[in-house]
matplotlib code that plots the C-alpha trace (Angstrom):
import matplotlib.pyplot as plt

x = [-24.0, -23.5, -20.6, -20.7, -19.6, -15.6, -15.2, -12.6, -13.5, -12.4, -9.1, -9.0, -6.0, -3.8, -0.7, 2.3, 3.8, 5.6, 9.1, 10.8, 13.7, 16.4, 16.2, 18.2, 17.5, 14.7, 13.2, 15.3, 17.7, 16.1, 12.1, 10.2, 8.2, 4.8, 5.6, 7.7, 6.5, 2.6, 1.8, -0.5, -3.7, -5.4, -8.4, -11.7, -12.4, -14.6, -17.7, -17.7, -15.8, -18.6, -20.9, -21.4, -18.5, -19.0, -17.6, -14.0, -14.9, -16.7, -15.6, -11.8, -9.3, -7.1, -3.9, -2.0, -0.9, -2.9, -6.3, -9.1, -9.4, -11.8, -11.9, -8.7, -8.0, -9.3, -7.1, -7.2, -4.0, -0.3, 0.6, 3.9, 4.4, 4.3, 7.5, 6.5, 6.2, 8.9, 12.4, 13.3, 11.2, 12.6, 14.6, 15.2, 12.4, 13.0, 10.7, 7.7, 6.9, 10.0, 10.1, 9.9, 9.8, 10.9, 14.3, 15.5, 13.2, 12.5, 9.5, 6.8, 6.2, 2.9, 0.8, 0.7, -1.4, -1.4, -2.0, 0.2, 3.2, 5.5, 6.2, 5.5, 5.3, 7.6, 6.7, 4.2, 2.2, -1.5, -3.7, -5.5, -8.7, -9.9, -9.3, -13.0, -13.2, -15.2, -15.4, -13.0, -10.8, -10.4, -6.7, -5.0, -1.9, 1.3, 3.3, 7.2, 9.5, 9.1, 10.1, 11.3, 12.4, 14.8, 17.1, 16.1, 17.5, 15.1, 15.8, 14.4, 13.3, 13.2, 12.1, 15.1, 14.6, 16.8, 16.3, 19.2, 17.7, 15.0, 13.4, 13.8, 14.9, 15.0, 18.0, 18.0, 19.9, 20.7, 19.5, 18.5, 19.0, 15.9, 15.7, 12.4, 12.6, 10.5, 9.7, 13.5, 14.7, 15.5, 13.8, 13.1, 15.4, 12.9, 14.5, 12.2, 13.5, 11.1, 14.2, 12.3, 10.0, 7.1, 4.1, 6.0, 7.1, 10.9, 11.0, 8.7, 6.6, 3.4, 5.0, 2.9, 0.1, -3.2, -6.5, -8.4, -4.8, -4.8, -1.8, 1.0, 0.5, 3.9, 6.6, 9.6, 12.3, 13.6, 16.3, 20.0, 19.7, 22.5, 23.5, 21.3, 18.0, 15.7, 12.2, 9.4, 6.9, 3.9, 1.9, -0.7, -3.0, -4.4, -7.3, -4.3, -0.5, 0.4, 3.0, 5.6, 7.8, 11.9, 14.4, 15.5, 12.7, 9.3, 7.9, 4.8, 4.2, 0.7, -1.3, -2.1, 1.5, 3.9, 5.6, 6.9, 3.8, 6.3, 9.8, 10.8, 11.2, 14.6, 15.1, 18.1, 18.0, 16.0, 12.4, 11.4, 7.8, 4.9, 0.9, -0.4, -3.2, -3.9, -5.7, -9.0, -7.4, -4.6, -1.9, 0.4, 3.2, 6.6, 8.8, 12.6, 15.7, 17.8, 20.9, 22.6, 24.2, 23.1, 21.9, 20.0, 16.1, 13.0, 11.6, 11.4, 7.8, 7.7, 3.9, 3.6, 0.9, 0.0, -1.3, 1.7, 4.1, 4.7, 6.6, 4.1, 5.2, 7.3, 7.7, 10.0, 8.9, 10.4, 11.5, 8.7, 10.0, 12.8, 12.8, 10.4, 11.7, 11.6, 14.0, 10.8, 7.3, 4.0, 1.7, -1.7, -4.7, -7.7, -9.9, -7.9, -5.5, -2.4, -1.2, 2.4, 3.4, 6.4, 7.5, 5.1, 3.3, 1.7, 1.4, -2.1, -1.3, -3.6, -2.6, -3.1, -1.2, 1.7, -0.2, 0.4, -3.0, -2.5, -0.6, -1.2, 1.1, 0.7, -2.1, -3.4, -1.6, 1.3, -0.7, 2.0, 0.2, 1.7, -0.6, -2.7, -5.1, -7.5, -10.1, -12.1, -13.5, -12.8, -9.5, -8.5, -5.3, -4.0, -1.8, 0.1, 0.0, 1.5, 4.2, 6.7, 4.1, 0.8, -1.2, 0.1, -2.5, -3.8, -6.2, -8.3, -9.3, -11.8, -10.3, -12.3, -10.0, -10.3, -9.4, -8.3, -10.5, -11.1, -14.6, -14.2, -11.9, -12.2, -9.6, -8.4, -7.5, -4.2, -1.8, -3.5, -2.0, -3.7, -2.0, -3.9, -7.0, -8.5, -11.0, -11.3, -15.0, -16.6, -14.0, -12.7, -9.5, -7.2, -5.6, -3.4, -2.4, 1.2, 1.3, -1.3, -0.9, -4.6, -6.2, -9.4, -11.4, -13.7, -16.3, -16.6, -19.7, -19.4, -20.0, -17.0, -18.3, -17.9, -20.4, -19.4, -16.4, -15.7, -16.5, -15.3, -13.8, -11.0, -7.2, -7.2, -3.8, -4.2, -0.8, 0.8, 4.0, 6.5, 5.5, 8.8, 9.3, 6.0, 2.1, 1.8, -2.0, -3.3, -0.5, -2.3, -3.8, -5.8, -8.6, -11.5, -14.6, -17.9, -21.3, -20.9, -19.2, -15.6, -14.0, -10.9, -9.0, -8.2, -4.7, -4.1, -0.5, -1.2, -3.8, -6.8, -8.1, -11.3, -12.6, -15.2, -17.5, -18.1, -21.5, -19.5, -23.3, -23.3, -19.5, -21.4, -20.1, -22.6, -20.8, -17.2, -16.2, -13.2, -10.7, -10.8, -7.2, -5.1, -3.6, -4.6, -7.3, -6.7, -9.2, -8.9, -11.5, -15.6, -16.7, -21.0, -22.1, -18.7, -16.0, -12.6, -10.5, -6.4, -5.9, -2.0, 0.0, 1.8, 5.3, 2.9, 0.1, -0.4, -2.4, -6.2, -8.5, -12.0, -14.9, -17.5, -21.6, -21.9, -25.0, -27.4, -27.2, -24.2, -21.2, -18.9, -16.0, -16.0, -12.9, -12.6, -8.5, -6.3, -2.8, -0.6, 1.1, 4.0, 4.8, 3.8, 7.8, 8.1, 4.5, 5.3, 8.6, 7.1, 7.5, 7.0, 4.9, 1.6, -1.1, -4.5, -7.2, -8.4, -10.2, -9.9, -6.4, -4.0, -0.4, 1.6, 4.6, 7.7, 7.4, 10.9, 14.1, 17.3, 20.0, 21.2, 23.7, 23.5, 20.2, 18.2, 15.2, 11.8, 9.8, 6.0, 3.9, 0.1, -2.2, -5.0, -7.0]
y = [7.4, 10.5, 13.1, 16.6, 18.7, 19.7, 16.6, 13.8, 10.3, 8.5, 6.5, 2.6, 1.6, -1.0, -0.6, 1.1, 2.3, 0.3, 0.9, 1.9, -0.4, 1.2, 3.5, 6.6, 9.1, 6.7, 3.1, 0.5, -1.5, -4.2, -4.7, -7.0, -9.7, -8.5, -5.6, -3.9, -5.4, -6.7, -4.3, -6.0, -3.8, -1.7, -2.7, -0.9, 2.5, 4.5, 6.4, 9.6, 12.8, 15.3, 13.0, 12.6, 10.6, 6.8, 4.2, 2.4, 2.2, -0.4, -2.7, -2.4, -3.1, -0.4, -0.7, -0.9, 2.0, 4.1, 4.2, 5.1, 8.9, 10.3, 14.2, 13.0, 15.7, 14.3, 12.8, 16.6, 18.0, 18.2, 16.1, 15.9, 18.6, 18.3, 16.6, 13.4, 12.4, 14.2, 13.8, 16.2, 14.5, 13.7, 17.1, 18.1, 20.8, 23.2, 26.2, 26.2, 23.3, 21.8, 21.2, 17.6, 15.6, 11.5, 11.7, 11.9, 9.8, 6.8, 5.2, 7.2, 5.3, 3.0, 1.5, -2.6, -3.3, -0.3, -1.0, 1.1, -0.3, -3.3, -6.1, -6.4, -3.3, -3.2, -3.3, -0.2, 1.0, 1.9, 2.8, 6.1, 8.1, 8.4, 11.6, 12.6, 14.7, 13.3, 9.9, 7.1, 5.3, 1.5, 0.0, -3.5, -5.0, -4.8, -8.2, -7.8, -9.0, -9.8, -11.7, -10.3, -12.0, -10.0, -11.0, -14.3, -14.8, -14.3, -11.7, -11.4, -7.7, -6.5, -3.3, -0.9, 2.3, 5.0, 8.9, 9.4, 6.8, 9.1, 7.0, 3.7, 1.4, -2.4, -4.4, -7.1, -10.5, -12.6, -16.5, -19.4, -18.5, -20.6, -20.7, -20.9, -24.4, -25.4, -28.9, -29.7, -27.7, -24.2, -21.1, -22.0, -20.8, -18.1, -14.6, -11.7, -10.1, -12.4, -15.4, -17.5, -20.2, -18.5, -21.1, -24.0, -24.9, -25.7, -26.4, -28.7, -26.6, -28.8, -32.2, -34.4, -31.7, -33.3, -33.1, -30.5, -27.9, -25.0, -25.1, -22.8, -20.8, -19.2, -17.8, -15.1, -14.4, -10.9, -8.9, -8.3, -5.6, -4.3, -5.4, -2.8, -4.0, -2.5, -1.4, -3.5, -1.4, -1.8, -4.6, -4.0, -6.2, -6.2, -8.0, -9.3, -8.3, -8.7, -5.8, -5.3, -2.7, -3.6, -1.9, 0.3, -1.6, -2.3, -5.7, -7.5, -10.9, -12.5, -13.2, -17.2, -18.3, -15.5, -14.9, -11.3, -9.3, -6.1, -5.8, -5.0, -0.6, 0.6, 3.4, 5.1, 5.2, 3.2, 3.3, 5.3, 5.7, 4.4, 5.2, 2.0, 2.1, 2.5, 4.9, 3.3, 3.5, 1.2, 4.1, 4.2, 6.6, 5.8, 8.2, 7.3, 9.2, 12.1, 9.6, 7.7, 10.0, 11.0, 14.2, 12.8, 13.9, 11.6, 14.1, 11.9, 11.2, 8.5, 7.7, 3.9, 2.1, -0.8, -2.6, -2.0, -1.1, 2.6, 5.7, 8.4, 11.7, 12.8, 15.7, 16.8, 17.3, 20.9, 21.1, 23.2, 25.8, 25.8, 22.3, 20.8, 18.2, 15.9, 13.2, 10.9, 11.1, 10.1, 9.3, 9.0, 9.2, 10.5, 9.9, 12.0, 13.8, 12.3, 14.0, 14.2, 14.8, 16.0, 16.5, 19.4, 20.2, 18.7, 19.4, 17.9, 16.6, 15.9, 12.1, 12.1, 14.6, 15.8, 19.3, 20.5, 21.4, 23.1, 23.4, 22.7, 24.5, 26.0, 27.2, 29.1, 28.1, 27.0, 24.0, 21.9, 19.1, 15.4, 13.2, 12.6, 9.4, 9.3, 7.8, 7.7, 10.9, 11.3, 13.2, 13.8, 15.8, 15.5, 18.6, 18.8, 22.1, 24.3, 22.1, 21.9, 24.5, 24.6, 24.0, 21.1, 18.7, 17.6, 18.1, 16.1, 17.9, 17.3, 18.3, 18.7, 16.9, 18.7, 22.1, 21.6, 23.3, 22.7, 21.4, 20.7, 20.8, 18.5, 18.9, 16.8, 17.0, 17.4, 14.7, 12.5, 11.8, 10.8, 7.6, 5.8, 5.6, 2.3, 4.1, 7.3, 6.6, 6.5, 8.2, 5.3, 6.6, 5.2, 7.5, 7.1, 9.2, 7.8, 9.3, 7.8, 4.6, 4.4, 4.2, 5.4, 3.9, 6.4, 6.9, 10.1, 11.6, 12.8, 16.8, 15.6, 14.8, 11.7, 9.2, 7.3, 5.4, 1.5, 0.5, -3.3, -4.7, -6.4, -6.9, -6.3, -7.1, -5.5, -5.3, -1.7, -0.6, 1.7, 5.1, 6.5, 9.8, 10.2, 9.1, 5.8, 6.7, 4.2, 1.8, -1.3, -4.2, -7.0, -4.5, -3.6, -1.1, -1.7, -1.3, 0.6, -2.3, -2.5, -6.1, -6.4, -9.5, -10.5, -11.0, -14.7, -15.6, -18.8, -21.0, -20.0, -15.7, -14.5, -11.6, -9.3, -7.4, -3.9, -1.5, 1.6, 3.5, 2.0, 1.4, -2.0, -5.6, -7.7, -10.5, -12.7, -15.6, -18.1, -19.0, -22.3, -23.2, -22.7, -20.0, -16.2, -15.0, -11.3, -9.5, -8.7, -7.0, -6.7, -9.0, -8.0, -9.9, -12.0, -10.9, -11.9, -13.2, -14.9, -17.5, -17.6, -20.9, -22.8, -25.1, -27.8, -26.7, -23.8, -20.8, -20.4, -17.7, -17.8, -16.2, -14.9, -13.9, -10.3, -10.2, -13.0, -15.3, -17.7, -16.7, -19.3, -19.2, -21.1, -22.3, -20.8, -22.1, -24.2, -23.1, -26.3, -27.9, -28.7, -25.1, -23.8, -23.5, -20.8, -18.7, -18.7, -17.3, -14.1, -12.0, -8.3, -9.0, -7.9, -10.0, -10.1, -12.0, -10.6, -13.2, -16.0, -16.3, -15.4, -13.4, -13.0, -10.6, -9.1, -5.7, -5.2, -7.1, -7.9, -8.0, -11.1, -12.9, -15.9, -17.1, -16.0, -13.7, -14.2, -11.6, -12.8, -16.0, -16.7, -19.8, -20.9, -23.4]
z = [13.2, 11.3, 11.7, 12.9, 10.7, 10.8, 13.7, 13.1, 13.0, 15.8, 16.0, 16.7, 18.7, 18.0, 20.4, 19.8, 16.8, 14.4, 14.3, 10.3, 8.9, 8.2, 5.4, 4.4, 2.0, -0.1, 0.6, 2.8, -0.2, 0.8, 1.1, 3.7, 3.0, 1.8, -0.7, 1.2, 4.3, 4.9, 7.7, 10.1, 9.9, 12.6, 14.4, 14.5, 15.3, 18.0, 17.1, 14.9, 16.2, 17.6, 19.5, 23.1, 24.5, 25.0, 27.0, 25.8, 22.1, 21.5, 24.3, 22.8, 26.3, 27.1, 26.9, 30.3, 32.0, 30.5, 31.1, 28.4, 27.9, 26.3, 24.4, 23.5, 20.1, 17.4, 13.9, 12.8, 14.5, 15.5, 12.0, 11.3, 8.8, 5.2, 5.1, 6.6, 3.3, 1.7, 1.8, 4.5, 7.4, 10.4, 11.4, 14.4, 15.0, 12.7, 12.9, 10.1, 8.1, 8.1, 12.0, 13.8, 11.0, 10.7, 9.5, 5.8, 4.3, 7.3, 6.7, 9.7, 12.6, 12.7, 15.1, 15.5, 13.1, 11.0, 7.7, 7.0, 7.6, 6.7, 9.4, 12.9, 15.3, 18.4, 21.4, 22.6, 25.0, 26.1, 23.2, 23.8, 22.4, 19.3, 17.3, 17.3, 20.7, 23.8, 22.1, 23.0, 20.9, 20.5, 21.6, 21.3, 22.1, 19.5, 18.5, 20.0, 16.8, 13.3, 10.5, 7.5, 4.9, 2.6, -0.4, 0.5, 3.9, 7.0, 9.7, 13.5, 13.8, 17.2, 18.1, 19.2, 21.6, 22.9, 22.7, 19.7, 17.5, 16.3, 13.2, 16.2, 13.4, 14.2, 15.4, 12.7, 12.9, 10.2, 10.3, 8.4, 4.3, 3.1, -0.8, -3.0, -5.3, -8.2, -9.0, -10.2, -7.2, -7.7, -9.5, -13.4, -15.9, -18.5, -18.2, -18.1, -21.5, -23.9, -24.6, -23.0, -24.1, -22.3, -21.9, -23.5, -19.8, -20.6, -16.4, -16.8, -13.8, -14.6, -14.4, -11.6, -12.1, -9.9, -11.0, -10.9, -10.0, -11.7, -14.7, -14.9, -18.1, -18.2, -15.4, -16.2, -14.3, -13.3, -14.9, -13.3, -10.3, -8.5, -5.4, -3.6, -5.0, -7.4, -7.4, -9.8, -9.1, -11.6, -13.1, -15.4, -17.1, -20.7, -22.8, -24.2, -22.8, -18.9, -18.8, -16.3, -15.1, -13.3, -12.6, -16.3, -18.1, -18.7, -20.2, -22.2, -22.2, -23.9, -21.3, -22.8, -23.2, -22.1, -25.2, -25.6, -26.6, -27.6, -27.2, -23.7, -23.2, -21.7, -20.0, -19.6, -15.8, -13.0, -13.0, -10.0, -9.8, -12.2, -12.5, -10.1, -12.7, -16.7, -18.4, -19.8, -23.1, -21.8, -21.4, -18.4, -17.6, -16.0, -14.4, -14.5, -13.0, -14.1, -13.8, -11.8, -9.2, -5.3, -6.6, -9.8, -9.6, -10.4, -12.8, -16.4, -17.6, -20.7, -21.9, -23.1, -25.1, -22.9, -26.4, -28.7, -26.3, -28.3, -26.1, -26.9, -24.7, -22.3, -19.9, -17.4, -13.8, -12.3, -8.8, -6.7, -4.1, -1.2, -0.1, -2.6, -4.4, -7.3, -5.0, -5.2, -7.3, -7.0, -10.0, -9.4, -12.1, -12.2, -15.4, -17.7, -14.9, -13.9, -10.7, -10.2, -6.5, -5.0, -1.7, -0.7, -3.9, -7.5, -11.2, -12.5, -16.6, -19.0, -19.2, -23.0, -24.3, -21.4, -21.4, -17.9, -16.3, -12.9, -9.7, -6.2, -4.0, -0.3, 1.1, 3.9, 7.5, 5.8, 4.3, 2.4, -0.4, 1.0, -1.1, -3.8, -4.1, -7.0, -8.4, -12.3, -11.4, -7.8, -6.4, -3.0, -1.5, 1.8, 3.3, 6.1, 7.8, 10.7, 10.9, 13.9, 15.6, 18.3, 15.3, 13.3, 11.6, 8.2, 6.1, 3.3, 0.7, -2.6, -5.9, -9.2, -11.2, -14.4, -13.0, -9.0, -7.5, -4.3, -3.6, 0.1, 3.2, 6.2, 8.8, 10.9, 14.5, 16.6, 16.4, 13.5, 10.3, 7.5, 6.5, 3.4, 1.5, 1.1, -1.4, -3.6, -4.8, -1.9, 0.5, 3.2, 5.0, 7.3, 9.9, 13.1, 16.2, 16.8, 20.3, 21.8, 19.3, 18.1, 14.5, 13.3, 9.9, 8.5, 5.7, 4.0, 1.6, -1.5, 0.0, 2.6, 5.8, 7.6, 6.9, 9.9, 11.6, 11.5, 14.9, 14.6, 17.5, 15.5, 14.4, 10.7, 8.5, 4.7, 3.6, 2.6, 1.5, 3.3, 3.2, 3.2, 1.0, -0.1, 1.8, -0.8, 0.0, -2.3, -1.5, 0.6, -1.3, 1.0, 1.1, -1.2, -1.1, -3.4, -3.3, 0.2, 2.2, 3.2, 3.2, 5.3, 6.2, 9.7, 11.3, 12.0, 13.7, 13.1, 10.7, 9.3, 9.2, 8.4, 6.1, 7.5, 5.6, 7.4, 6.2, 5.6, 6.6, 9.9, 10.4, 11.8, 10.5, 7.7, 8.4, 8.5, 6.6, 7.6, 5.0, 3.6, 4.5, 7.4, 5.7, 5.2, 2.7, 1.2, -0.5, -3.8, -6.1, -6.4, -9.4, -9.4, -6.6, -6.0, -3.7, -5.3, -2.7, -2.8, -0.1, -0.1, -0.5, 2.1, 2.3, 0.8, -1.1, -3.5, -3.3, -4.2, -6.1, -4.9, -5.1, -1.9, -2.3, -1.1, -0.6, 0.7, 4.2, 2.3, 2.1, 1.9, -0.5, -3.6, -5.6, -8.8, -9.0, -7.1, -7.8, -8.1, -5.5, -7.2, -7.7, -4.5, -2.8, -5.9, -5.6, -1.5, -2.2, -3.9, -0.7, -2.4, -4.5, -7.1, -7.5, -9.7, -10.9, -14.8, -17.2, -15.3, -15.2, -11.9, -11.4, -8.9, -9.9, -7.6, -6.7, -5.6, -6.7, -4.0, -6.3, -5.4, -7.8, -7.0, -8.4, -10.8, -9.2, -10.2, -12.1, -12.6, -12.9, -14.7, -13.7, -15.5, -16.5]

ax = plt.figure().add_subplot(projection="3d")
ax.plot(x, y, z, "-o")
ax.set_aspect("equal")
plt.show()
């Protein structure tokens, strides 16, 4: 169904809202399982905003105690202000935008479900509307408790309540300190920094290989972190060099046998944010701290040449207004723009040379910039505005990305926040009304309107960072958009899950394929007419990479790799983690590092045949 114009899509509801770990001033020290937690993902939503109300969206149950309501306000209003992404959310109701934000940096609160967010939501409850007035929203039930397992040990979250704990962070017990083995028993011994024997197997990792298993081409442990963990945010991939950024540095291995493509890049600080993508030249940029205090800024920009591992330039990023911050960064590229975000505003770069392009700053009803996702030549803003008032909500915006000109506006309703976008090019976005506990999938065209609004009645589970200082728009993997269909996986507690293709015209499901092991099958990239998909390992087997037809009546998954058995207690064990399938070959890297001295941490691992 088509949109009317300036009318949310509709939320899906998936219980009550998740609740943050603990966090304080930045990302919790220590990451979920996941990449900073696999967020279980919403399910589908109602019909487009604008249209005559319906029954119960789409035959979703309510949740109890409250019954469905419909002309609930749509995903447009009452967001949080401009600082739920910053690091001055959570305050108690300040007037303007800096009112009744999360506090100081907790991750927002999600739905069960939400994609979102990391872990398992607390207990909620009823689901509610969707954010497009007059139509109802779907609602399921949220999962009680959680397992996360961080630094290596696994903890039973719990949701917490009471009226002081604002940001409702879990109660978390210790238990059971399970440890990742290889085929000798223990991690393999090939640091990270290139003094390894990269793919001549010193650990003997291929020993009691079985036919037809995939080989390990290489593996490379992680560099010493402090005790408080480390972010390893960024993994890019090469015709020839698998680079990877940790903590201070940033490494290349070749891609056949691991050996160090370039010697491995310091920085004088911690890495704290990086461009999740390279430039089509093979360029990425890194940002790093000011140094190593609580008042140091993440304002350093350092170009690097993915192919011979050159520094080309580097800027420094300026602190924006009163309460606009360079605490925490965003990078995201468009084409030739790199978009820096801060707290509540950005500075568009030309990626090639460091020459600053424009700004985007406040606009109109105290419109705050809280996110940036982009594209080749697509770019999107999200803002939040009115803050703490009547009139909060957000808005999604279309930028040109050469100048920043806004080409459209489409503003969402009372009480929804925009929370990620699964795609730039075409427009899918995920939002979520955290007081009535719903979600809403929609479709957007290329003038701004929605297309329409995923109306499958289903429990998805993409997995998403934290969005804790900034929106991490672009930050779920498990999901992928092409060719006007939008594959998401299904959450399975136990066994086997399913990946359903949704027609993002119709909002309407294509079809749904099982996985081909009792374990969970992610999405992960469009190959022509082949879905790329990851089914993950187990305790006793090792993962797979296969490939689905998109179009056709078939669409069973074929094997293009079986990951090794004998190596599976190590690939399971990557619980933030990076994965991707380029030439045939498969990694699986660490995107955040515990710190823990008593083992060797794992950095990043290539199959092949």
């Amino acid at each position: 169904m088509s949109q009317p114009p300036n009318q949310p899509p509709q939320p899906g509801g998936f219980g009550a809202p998740q609740d943050p770990p603990p966090g304080g001033f930045g990302a919790p020290q220590n990451p979920p399982p996941g990449g900073f937690g696999a967020p279980t993902p919403p399910p589908p939503q109602g019909p487009p905003p604008g249209q005559p109300p319906q029954q119960p969206g789409y035959g979703y149950p309510q949740q109890p105690g409250q019954p469905g309501q419909s002309g609930q306000p749509g995903p447009y209003g009452q967001q949080p202000g401009p600082y739920n992404s910053g690091p001055y959310a959570a305050q108690p109701q300040q007037p303007g935008p800096y009112g009744q934000q999360p506090g100081y940096g907790y991750p927002q609160q999600q739905y069960p479900g939400a994609p979102g967010v990391p872990g398992t939501p607390p207990p909620g409850g009823p689901g509610s509307r969707n954010p497009f007035k007059g139509k109802p929203a779907l609602a399921v039930g949220a999962a009680v408790a959680a397992l996360l397992v961080i630094g290596g040990s696994v903890w039973a979250v719990t949701a917490s309540g009471g009226d002081d704990d604002k940001d409702k962070k879990p109660a978390v017990a210790k238990t059971d300190d399970p440890k990742p083995s290889g085929s000798k028993g223990g991690a393999p011994v090939n640091p990270g920094d290139g003094s390894g024997d990269g793919g001549e197997d010193p650990e003997d990792l291929n020993e009691g290989r079985q036919a037809g298993e995939a080989k390990v081409l290489w593996y490379k442990e992680a560099p010493d972190a402090p005790g408080s963990g480390a972010d390893a945010d960024g993994m890019w991939i090469t015709g020839k060099a698998a680079v990877k950024a940790a903590y201070k540095q940033v490494f290349a291995y070749n891609v056949g046998d691991g050996k160090p493509a370039w010697d491995p890049i310091a920085f004088p600080e911690k890495i704290c944010s990086v461009t999740p993508e390279k430039t089509a030249d093979d360029k990425i940029v890194v940002a790093y701290m000011s140094g190593s205090s609580d008042r140091a800024k993440c304002n350093k920009l350092q170009e690097i040449d993915l192919a011979t591992g050159e520094k080309g330039w580097t800027e420094e990023v300026a602190d924006g207004d009163l309460f606009d911050s360079t605490l925490s960064l965003e990078l995201t590229l468009s084409g030739n723009t790199m978009m820096v975000g801060r707290s509540q505003s950005g500075t568009a770069y030309d990626v090639r040379s460091g020459k600053k392009l424009y700004e985007k700053k406040k606009y109109g009803d105290a419109c705050f910039p809280a996110g940036f996702a982009g594209s080749a030549n697509k770019l999107v803003q999200v803002a939040s505005c009115g803050a703490g008032g009547n009139n909060a909500h957000d808005e999604l915006q279309g930028l040109d990305p050469k100048t920043g000109k806004v080409l459209w506006t489409y503003k969402y309703e009372k009480d929804w926040r925009i929370a990620r976008a699964y795609s730039v090019d075409p427009l899918v976005v995920y939002a979520t009304n955290e007081d009535k506990k719903v979600w809403n999938i929609s479709s957007f065209t290329s003038g701004g309107k929605v297309q329409e609004q995923v109306g499958v009645d289903e429990d998805f589970a993409p997995e998403c960072g934290w969005a804790i200082m900034e929106r991490d728009l672009q930050g779920c993997s498990g999901v992928a958009v092409a060719g006007g269909t939008l594959y998401l996986p299904t959450e399975a507690t136990s066994g086997a899950n399913e990946i359903v293709a949704i027609n993002l015209t119709t909002g309407k499901e294509k079809w749904r394929t099982k996985s081909p092991a009792d374990e969970s099958m992610m999405p992960m990239k469009v190959e022509g007419d082949q879905l790329i998909a990851y089914v993950q390992p187990s305790y006793d087997a090792g993962g797979q990479v296969v490939s689905i037809p998109t179009g056709g009546s078939g669409h069973k998954p074929t094997k293009l790799l079986q990951n090794p058995q004998g190596v599976a207690d190590i690939e399971n064990s990557f619980y933030s983690k990076d994965i991707d399938w380029v030439d045939g070959r498969f990694y699986i890297s660490s995107t955040r590092l515990t710190g823990n001295d008593e083992s060797k941490e794992k950095l990043m691992l290539a199959y092949g045949k």
